[in-house]
C-alpha positions in Angstrom: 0.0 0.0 0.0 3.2 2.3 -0.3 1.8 3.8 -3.6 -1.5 5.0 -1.5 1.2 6.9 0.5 3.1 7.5 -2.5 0.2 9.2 -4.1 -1.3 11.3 -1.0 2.0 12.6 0.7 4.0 13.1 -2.3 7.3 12.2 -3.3 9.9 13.8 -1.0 7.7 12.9 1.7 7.3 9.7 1.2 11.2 8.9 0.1 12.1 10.8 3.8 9.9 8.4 5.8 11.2 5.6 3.6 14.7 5.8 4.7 14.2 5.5 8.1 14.9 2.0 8.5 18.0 1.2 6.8 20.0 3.2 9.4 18.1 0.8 12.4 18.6 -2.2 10.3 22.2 -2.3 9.7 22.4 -1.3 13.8 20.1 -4.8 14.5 23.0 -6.1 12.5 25.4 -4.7 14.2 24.0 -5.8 17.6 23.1 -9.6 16.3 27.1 -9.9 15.0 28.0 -8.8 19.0 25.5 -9.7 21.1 23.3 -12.5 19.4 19.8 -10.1 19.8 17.9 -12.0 17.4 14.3 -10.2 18.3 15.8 -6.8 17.8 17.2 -8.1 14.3 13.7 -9.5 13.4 11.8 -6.0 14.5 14.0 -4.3 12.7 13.7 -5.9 9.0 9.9 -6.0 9.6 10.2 -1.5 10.1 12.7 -2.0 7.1 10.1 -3.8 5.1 7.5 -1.4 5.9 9.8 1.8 4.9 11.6 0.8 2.0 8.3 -0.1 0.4 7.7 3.8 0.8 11.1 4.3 -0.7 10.6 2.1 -3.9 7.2 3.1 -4.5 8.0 6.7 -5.1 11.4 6.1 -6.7 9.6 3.6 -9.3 6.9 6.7 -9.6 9.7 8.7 -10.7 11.7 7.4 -12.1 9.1 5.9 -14.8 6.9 8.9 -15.1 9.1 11.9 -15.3 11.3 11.2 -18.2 10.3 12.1 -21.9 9.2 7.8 -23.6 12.8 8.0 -25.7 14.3 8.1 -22.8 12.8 5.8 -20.2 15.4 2.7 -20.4 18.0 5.6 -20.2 16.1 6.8 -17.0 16.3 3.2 -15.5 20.1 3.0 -16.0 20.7 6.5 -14.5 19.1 5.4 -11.7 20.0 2.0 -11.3 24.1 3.5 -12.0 23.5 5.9 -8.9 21.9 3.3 -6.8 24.6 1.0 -7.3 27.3 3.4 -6.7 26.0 3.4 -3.3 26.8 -0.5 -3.3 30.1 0.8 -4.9 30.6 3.4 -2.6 29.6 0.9 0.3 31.7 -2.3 -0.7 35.5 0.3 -1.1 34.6 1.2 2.6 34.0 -2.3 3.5 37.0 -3.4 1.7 39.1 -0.8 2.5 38.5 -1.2 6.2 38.8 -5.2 5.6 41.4 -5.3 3.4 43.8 -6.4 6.1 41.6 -8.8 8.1 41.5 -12.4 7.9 38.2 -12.3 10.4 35.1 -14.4 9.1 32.9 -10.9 10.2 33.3 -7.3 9.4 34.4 -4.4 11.9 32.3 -2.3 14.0 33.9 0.8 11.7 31.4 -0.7 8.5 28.2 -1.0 10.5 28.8 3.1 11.3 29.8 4.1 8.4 26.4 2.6 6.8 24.6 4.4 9.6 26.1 7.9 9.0 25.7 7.5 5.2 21.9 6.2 5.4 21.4 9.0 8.7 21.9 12.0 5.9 19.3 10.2 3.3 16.1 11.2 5.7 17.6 15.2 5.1 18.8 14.8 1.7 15.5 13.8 0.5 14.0 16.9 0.5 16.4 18.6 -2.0 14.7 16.5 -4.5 12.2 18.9 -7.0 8.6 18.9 -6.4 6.6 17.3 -9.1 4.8 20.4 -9.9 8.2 21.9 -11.0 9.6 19.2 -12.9 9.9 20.5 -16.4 10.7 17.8 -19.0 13.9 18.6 -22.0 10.9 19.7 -24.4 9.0 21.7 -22.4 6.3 19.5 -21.0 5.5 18.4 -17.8 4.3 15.4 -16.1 0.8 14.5 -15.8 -0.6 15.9 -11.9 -3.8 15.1 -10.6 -5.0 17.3 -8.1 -4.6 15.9 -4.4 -6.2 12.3 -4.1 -8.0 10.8 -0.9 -6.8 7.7 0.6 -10.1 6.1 -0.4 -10.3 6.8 -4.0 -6.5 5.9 -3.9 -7.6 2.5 -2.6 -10.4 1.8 -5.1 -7.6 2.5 -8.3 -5.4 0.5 -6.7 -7.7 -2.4 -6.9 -8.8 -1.5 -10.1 -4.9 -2.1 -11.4 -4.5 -5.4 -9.7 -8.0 -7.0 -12.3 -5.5 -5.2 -15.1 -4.9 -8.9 -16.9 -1.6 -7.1 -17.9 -0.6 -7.0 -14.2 -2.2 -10.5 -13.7 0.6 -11.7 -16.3 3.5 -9.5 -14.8 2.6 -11.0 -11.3 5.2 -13.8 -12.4 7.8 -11.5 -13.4 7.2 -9.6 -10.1 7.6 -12.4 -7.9 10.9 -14.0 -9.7 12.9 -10.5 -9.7 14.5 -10.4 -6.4 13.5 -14.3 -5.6 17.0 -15.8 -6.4 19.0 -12.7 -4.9 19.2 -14.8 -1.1 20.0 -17.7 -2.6 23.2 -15.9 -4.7 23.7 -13.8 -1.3 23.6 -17.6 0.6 26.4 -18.5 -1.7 28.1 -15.6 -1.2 28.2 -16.0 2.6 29.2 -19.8 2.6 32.2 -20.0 0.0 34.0 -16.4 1.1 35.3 -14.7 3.9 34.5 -11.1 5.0 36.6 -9.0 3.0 36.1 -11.1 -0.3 32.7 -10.7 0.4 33.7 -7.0 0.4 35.2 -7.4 -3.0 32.3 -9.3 -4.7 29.9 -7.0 -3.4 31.9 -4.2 -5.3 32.6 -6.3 -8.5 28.5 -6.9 -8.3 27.6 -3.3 -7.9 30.0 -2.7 -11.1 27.9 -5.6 -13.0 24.7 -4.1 -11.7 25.8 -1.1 -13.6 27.5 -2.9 -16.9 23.4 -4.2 -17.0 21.1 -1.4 -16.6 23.5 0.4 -19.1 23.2 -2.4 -21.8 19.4 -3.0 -21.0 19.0 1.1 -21.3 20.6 0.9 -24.7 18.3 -1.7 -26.6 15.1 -0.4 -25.4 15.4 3.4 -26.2 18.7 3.1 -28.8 18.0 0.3 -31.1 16.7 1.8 -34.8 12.9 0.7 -34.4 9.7 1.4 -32.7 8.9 0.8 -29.2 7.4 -2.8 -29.2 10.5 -4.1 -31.7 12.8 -2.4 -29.7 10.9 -4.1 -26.1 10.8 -7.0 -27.3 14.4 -6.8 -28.5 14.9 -6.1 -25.2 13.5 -9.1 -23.4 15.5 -11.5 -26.4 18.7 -10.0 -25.1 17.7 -10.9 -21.1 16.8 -14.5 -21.8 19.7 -15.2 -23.8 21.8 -13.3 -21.1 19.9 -15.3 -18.5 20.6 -18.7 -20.3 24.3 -17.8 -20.4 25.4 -17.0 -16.8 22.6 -18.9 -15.3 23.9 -22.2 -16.9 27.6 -21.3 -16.2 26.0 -21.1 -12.3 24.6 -24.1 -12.8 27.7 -26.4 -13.9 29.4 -24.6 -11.1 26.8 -25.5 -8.2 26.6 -29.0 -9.1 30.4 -29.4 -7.9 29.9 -29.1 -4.1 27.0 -29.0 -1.2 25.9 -27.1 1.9 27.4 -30.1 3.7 31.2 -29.3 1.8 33.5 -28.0 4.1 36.3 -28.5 1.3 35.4 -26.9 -2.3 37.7 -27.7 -5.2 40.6 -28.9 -2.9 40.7 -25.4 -1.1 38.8 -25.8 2.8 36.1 -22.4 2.9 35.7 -19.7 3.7 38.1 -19.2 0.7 39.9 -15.5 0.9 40.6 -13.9 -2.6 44.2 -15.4 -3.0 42.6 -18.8 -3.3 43.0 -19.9 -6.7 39.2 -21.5 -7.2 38.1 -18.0 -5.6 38.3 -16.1 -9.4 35.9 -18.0 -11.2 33.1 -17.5 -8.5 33.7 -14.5 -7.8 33.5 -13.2 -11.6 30.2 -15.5 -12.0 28.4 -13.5 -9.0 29.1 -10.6 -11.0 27.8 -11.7 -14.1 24.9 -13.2 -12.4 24.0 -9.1 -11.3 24.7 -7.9 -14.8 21.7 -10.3 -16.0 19.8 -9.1 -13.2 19.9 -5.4 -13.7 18.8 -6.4 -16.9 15.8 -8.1 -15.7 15.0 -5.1 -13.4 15.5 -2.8 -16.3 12.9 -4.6 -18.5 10.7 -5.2 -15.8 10.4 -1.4 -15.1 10.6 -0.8 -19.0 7.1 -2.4 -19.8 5.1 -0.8 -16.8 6.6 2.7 -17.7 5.7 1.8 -21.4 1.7 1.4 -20.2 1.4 4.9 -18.9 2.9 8.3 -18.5 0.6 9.2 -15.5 3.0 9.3 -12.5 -0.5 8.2 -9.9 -1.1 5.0 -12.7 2.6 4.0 -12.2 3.1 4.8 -8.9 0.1 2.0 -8.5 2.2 -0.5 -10.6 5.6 0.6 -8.9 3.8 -0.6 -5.6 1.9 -3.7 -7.0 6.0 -4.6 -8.9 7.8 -4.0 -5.4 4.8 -5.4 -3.2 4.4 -9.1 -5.3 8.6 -8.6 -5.5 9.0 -8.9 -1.8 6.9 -11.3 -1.4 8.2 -14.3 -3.7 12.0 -13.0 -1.9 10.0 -13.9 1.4 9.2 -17.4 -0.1 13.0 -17.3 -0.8 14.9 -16.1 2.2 12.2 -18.6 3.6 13.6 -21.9 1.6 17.2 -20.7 2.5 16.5 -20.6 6.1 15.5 -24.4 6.1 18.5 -25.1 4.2 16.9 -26.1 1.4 20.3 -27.4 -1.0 21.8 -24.6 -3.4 21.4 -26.9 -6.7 17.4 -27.0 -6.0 17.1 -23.0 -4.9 19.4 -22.4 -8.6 16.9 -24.7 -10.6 13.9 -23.1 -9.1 15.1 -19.4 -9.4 16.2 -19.9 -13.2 12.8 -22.4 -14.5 10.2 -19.3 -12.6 12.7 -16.4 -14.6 12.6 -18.7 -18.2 8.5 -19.0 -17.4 8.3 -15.2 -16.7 10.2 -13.8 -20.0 7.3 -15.0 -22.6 4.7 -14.3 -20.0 6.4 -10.3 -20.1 6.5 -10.2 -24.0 3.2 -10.7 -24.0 2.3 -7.9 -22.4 4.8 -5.9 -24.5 3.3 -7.0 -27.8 0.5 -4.7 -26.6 1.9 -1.8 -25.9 1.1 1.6 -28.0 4.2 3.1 -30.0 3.4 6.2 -27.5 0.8 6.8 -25.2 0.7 11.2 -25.4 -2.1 10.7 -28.2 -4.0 8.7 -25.4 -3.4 10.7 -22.4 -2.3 14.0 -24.0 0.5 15.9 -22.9 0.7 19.8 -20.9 3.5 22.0 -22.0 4.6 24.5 -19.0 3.6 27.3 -21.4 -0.2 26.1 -20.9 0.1 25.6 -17.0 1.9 29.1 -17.3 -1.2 30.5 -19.5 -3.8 29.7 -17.2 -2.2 30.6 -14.0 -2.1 34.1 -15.5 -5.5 34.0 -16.5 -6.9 32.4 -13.1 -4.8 35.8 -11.9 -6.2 38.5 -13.6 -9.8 36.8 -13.4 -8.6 36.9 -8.9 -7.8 40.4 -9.4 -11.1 41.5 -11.7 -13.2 39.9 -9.0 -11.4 41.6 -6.2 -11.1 45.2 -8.3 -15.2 44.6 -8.8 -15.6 43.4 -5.1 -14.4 46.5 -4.3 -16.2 49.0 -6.2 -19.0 47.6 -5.3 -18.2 48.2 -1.5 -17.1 51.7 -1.9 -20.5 52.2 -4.5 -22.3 51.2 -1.3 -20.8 52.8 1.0 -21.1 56.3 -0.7 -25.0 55.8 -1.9 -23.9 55.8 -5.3 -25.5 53.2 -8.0 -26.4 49.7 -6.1 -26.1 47.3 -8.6 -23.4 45.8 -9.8 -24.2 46.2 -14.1 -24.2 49.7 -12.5 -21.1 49.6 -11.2 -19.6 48.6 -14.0 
């Protein structure tokens, strides 16, 4: 229900309260890693849940509803580069702190330095531009609505969810972050903590290799809209089948139960020679998945311009998203084996690509002839004629008063 928020607070509002608990999270972390609080950890990533759906809600409202349509996948790969230069940002702290540590855990130093640096996101939130100033590179503005009650908010929601276009993204929703515990499971059983700190910057740097690619063939590719969509979900599955069956002849060689991988005992540390291989596969497996993110947020920003519409589907996509990664953190914590949670992720992501082109055969080549556009010259038109209409009614107001006052004519044709 973040987009109901989404849609009555507005945007910097709604992105202020949604940082709140990534600050209090990484401190249940920190306390869990010293003092075993499990109950504090738990709280904390249910608040987490409940603000970063705030967070993601307006950010997918944004960042699908404010760019010109020839520029949307480029939108989703600015973003998605700037979000994962926090990951960059995050893992060169990590790993320069780490660097020099042989210890299975990371320092007390990275758990504050997370807190400071998600601490100034509740302030910097509210540098971002109100939507009623956002002016778009050829002079038109996003589609506004005038303020919307919780209520009516509610009934459009459910409207959106009998869309049969959402009913056949609800796959694609629920695969998109389902196998990121199971690689993050992975992660934390073959490497120690400053390799971790390495992958997790070599995986931000493939997070941005694939929103950049995925960016390029839907907005850059010399054809219309649905070719170059559906160009764009060719390139994801063949991506997918590459680096998801290089993961798969990988997992078969060893088990949860392995304490000794490929002759080298685990947690391996970056100077093991079997370390390489992995380590570039986890970053090829986040190059496919920015791609999948990208198309995913591709084909609900190519269904509308109206920032309330996709602010509905941004909550519905991260809503039905958490969810299936519920259902996967879930399988990981009963130690389901690696080989079956790899199998499971990849057969749901195959099922969800043709599901997704479907969808995309529909779309319109633009929508602006559906839901028209409004220039800022137009918004600037009738503010200066709802002005000097104010000022005739307050200029007549007051003629009439003094008229009145002096026994002059009464009526107001008079008057005038």
């Amino acid at each position: 229900m973040a987009n109901v928020k989404q849609n009555v607070l507005g945007p910097r509002l709604t992105l202020s309260l949604g940082t709140t608990g990534y600050s209090l999270y990484i401190g249940s972390l920190w306390c869990f890693q010293k003092n075993g609080t499990r109950w504090f950890l738990i709280l904390a990533g249910g608040i987490l849940g409940f603000t970063a759906a705030l967070l993601w809600a307006a950010q997918g409202a944004i960042m699908m509803s404010y760019p010109l349509e020839k520029d949307k996948g480029r939108s989703f790969s600015i973003f998605w580069s700037i979000f994962q230069l926090g990951t960059l940002v995050g893992s060169a702290i990590a790993l320069g702190i780490e660097a020099n540590s042989n210890l299975p855990s990371v320092s007390t130093g990275v758990y504050l330095a997370f807190m400071i640096i998600m601490l100034t996101a509740i302030f910097t939130s509210w540098m971002l531009l109100p939507p009623h100033l956002v002016v778009r590179g050829d002079g038109t503005i996003p589609l506004l609505e005038d303020s919307i009650s919780p209520r009516k908010e509610f009934h459009e929601f459910l409207q959106l969810c009998k869309d049969w276009r959402m009913l056949a993204l609800f796959h694609k929703c629920v695969v998109q972050c389902s196998s990121a515990p199971t690689i993050g499971a992975i992660t934390a059983f073959l490497f120690d903590g400053r390799t971790r700190a390495l992958t997790a910057l070599l995986t931000g740097l493939g997070s941005i290799v694939g929103s950049i690619l995925i960016g390029f063939v839907t907005d850059r590719l010399p054809f219309g809209r649905r070719a170059r969509a559906l160009g764009g979900v060719i390139a994801v599955l063949l991506m997918n089948i590459l680096i998801w069956g290089a993961g798969l002849g990988f997992q078969v060689k060893f088990t949860r139960a392995d304490e000794v991988i490929l002759g080298d005992k685990r947690p391996w540390d970056w100077t093991v020679h079997a370390a390489a291989g992995p380590i570039v596969l986890l970053m090829a497996y986040y190059i496919a998945d920015a791609m999948y993110q990208g198309l995913a947020y591709y084909t609900m920003s190519a269904m509308s311009n109206d920032p309330f519409k996709l602010a509905r589907m941004a909550g519905y996509y991260k809503g039905v998203q958490s969810a299936g990664s519920a259902v996967s953190f879930g399988m990981d914590a009963v130690k389901t084996a690696f080989l079956g949670e790899i199998l499971i992720s990849w057969l749901l992501l195959l099922i969800s690509l043709p599901l997704c082109a479907w969808v995309l055969m529909t779309i319109r080549e633009t929508n602006y002839e559906i839901e028209g556009i409004t220039r800022v010259e137009t918004v600037l038109d009738e503010k200066n004629n709802d002005s000097v209409m104010k000022n005739a009614t307050e200029d007549k107001t007051e003629a009439i008063a003094m008229s009145e006052g002096q026994g002059a004519p009464k009526t107001e044709n008079e008057v005038v």
